[in-house]
C-alpha distance (Angstrom), angle and dihedral (degrees) to the residues before:
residue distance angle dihedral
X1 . . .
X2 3.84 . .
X3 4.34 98.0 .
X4 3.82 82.7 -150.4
X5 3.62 82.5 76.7
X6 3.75 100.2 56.3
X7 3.85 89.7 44.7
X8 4.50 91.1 75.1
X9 3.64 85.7 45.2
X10 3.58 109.2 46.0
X11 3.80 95.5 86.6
X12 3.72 85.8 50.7
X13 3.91 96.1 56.4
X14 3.59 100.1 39.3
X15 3.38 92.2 53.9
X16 3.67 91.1 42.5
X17 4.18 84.6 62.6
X18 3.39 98.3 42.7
X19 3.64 97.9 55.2
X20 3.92 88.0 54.9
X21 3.65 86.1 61.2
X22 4.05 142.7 -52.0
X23 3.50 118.6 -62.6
X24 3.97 145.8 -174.5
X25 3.80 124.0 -136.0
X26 3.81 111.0 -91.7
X27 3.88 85.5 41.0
X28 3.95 87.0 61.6
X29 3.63 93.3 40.5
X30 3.96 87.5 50.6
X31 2.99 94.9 35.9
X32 4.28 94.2 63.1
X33 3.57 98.2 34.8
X34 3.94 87.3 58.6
X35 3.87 104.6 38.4
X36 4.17 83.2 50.9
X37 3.31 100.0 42.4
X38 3.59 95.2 -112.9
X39 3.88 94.8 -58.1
X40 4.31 82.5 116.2
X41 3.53 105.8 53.8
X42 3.74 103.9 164.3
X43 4.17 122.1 -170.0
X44 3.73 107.9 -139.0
X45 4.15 79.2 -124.1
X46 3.87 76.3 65.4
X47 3.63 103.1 46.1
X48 4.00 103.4 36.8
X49 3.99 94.5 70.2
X50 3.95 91.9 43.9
X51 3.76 90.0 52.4
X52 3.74 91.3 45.5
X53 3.97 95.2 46.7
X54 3.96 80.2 48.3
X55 3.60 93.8 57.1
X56 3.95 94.4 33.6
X57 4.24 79.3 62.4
X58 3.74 91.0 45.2
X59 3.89 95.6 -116.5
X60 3.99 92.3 119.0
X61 3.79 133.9 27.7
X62 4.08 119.1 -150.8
X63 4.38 116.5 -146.8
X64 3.70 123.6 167.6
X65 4.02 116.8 -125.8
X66 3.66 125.6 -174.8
X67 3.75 108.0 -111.6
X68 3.50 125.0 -144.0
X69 3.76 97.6 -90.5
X70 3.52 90.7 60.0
X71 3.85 88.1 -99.3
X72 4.26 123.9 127.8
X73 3.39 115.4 -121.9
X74 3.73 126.0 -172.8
X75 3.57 107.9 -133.9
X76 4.50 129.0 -164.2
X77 3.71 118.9 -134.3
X78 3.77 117.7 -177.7
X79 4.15 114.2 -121.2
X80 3.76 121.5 -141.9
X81 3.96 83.9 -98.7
X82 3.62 91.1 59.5
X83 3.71 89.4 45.4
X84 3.90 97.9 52.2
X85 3.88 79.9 39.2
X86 4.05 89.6 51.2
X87 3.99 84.0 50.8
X88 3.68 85.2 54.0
X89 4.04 96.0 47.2
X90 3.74 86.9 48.3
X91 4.15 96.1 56.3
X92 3.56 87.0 40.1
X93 3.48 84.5 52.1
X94 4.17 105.6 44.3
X95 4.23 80.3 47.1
X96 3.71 98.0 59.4
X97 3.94 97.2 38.1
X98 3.86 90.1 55.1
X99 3.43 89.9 46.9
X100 3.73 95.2 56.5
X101 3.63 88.5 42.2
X102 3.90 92.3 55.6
X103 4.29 90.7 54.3
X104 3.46 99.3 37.5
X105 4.07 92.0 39.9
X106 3.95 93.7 44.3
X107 3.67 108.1 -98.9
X108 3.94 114.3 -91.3
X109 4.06 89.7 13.6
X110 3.98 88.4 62.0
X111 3.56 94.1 108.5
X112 3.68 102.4 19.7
């Protein structure tokens, strides 16, 4: 799969996850790879400076919480800026994906 693809859609997803719930790193990176079917395999070199541009904009805030191990985490939890900006992503989103479907479907017979 052509990564340039997952890289206008990576906003969208990880703001898709954190508004089910807050989440640390590996979690996020597990949690991608196995919702689609490895196709997203993201590199925590990949995810760290998304998650920090994300909070830099205010759409995510980062705590630490003791894990059950004893261990800190740092867990993601989506702000209500990142979840009028996840409504945003998603429009964007539905827009561009009919779009494609109307040229590579044949215009008015897309959904014929």
């Amino acid at each position: 799969m052509d990564r340039n693809l997952l890289g206008g859609s990576t906003v969208l997803m990880l703001l898709s996850l954190l508004g089910e719930g807050d989440r640390y790193g590996y979690e996020i990176i597990r949690e991608l790879a196995s919702r689609s079917e490895n196709v997203f395999c993201m590199k925590e070199g990949s995810l760290y400076p998304v998650l920090h541009r994300m909070e830099a904009q205010g759409w995510v805030r980062a705590y630490e919480k003791e894990a059950e191990n004893g261990k800190k985490r740092r867990y993601y939890s989506i702000t209500p800026a990142g979840e009028r900006q996840l409504r945003a992503e998603m429009e964007q989103w539905e827009s561009f994906r009919c779009s494609v479907e109307r040229v590579i479907r044949g215009g008015a017979h897309a959904f014929s």
